[in-house]
N, C-alpha and C positions, 0 to 999 in steps of 0.2 A: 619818540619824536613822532591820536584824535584822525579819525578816518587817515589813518597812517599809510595805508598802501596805495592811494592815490596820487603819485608824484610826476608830475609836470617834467616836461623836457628830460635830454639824455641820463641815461644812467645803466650803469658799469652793474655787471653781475658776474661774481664770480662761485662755483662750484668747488669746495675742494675734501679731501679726506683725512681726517687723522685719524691715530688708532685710540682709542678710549684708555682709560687707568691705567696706570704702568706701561703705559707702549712702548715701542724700540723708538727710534731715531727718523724723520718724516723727511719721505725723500721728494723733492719737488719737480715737477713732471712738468714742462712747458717752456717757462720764461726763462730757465738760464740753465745751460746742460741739459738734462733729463728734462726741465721743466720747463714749459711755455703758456706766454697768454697769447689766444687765438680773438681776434677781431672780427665780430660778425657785424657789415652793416646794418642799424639797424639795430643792432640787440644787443649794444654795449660790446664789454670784455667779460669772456669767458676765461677760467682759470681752473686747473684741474691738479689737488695735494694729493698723491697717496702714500699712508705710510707703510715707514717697514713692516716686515712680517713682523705681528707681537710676541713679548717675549715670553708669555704666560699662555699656557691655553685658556681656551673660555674668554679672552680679552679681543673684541672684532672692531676693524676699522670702523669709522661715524660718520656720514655726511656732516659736512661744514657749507651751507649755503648762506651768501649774504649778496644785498646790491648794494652798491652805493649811491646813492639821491640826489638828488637837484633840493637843496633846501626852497620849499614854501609852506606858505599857510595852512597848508592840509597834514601838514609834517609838526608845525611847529609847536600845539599844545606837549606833544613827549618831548620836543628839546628842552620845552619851559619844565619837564617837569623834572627832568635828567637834571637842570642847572636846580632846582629848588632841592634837588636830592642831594645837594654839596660837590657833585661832580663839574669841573671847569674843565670846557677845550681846550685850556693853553696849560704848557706841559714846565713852562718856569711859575706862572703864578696862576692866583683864582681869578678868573674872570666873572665866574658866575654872577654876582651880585651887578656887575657895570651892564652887563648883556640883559640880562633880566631890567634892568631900566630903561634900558635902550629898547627893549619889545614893549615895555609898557609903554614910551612914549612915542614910539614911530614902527609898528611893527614891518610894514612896509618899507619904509627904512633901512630898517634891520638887514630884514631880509634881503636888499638888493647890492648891501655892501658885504657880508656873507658868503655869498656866489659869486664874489672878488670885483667887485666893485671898486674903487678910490675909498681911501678912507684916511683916518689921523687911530696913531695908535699911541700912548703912552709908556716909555721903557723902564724899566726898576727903578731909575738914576732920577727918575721926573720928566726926563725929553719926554718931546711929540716930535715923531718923526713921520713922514708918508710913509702907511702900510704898503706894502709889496701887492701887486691886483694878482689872483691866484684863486680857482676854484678850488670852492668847498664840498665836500661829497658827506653826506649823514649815511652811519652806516647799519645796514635794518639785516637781524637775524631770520632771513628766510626759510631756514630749519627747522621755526618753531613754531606750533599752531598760532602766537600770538603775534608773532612777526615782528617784535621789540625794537626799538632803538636799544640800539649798542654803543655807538659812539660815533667819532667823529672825522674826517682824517682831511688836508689839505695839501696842494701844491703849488708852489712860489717860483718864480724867476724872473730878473729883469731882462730886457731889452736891449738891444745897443738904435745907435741911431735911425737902420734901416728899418727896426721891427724886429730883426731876427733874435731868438732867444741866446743867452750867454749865461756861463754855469758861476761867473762871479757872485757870489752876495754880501751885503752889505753886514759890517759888525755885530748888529742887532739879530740878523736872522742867519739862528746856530744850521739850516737847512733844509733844503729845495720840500722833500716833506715832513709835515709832522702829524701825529694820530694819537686820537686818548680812547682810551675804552672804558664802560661804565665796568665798578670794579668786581658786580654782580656778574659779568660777564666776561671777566678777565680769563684766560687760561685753557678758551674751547677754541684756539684758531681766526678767532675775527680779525682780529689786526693782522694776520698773516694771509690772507686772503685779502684783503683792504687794501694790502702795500701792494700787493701783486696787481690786485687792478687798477689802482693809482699809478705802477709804472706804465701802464699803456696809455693812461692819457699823457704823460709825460712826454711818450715816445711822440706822441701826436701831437703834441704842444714841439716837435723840434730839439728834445732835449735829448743828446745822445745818450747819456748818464745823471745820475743825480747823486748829490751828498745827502748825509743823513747822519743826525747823535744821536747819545745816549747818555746817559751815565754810568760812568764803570760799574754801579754798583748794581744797576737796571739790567740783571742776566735775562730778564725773559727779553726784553722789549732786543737786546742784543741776537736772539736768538730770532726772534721776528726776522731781524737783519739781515740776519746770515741765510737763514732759509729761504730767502729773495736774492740770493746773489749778492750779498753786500761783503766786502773786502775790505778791513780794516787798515786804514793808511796813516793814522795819530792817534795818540792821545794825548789830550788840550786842557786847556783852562780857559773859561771866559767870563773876563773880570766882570762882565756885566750881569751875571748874573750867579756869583759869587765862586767861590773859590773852590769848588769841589770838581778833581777831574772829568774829562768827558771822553768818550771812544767817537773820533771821525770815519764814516766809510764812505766810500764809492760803491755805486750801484750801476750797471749797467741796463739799459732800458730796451735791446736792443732782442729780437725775439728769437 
C-alpha cells in the first residue's frame, strides 16, 4: 500500500517484541495486566510485546514495528496491489475484485468511504444494508527496510440518539474489529500489534470494551485475541454467513 511512507493525517504506531523460531509464550506488557498502550499526543499509540525467555539457546527476541495509516492516494498503488495479489480485506468473502473497480472508477471515492465514510455494502444473502461509518487503518511493516503493506485492520460502532457510542451491533456485523493480513506476512506479530493499537482508538472513540470473532478453526488469529486481552464468552453460528462455528470474545479497551 507507491511513495508509501507519506501518510496524511493521524496514525497509531505501535513497537512490540517477539521471540523468533520456536519461542516460549509472548507475554504482553501494557494494555491488559503486564501490558499496556501508552498515548502520546501527537504521536499516535505506542505499544510494547515482549516475549518470554526462549526456550532454545541461540533463539533472541525481534523487534515487531508497525503504524497503522490513514488510507490515501500516496498509500493506495500497494493496496491496489495487495488486492491484485488475491488478498481481500473482508474476512467472510473476496472483495478484491468489487474494490479494485471501485478505485478505477472513483479513486477519491474510494478512498473517502474507506476512512469510514457512509457507504452501501452488499451481505451473502444479496441485501444492501448501510455499512456501519468506522475507521480504517492500513497496516505498514515498519521493521523492514521496504516498509511493506501488511494488511489491513477496522473499527465499527453504532450510536444511539445523543451520539454516544453503544456496544450493540447489528446481525450482519460478526464485530466492533476486524483485520486480514497479507499471508506473505502472516505469523511475525502484525495483527497482534494492529489490535493492540486499534484498542486505543476504540478507547477513544468511547468504547469501554469491544467484541471480536474467529473461527474455531482460526488458532492463530484466536491467539491474536487472547494476547490483547480477549476473553472468550460463545461459541456461535451465524447463519449468514454459513454454518461453521465461531469463538465470540470480549475485549477490554481500558489501559
Amino acid at each position: 500500500m507507491p511513495s508509501r511512507y507519506h501518510a496524511r493525517g493521524p496514525v497509531a504506531s505501535a513497537a512490540f517484541r517477539f521471540a523468533g523460531p520456536a519461542s516460549g509464550e509472548c507475554r504482553l506488557r501494557g494494555h491488559r495486566g503486564a501490558h499496556a498502550i501508552a498515548h502520546r499526543p501527537g504521536s499516535g499509540y505506542i505499544g510494547a510485546l515482549e516475549a518470554a525467555p526462549p526456550l532454545q539457546k541461540g533463539i533472541f527476541a525481534v523487534p515487531v514495528r508497525i503504524s497503522l495509516q490513514v488510507p490515501d492516494k500516496a498509500l493506495l498503488g500497494a493496496y491496489e496491489a495487495a488486492l491484485r495479489g488475491g488478498w481481500s480485506p473482508n474476512t467472510t468473502r473476496n472483495v478484491a475484485p468489487q474494490q479494485l473497480a471501485a478505485i478505477a472508477a472513483d479513486p477519491d471515492a474510494f478512498l473517502a468511504e474507506i476512512r469510514g465514510g457512509p457507504g452501501r455494502i452488499r451481505l451473502p444473502d444479496g441485501r444492501e444494508v448501510d455499512r456501519i461509518p468506522g475507521p480504517t487503518r492500513w497496516i505498514f511493516a515498519e521493521d523492514r527496510p521496504e516498509r511493506p503493506f501488511v494488511g489491513s485492520i477496522n473499527l465499527r460502532w453504532q450510536e444511539d440518539a445523543e451520539g454516544r457510542p453503544i456496544l450493540a451491533l447489528p446481525e450482519h456485523v460478526l464485530g466492533h474489529i476486524g483485520y486480514t493480513v497479507l499471508p506473505a506476512f502472516a505469523g511475525h506479530g502484525y495483527a497482534t500489534a494492529a489490535l493492540a493499537a486499534m484498542l486505543g482508538v476504540a478507547r477513544d472513540a468511547g468504547l469501554p470494551e469491544i467484541t471480536i470473532t474467529c473461527d474455531v478453526s482460526n488458532h492463530a488469529s484466536r491467539r491474536i485475541i487472547e494476547k490483547n486481552g480477549g476473553r472468550l464468552v460463545e461459541t456461535f453460528v451465524a447463519p449468514l454467513y454459513g454454518p461453521d462455528p465461531r469463538l465470540r470474545f470480549i475485549v477490554s479497551t481500558a489501559p
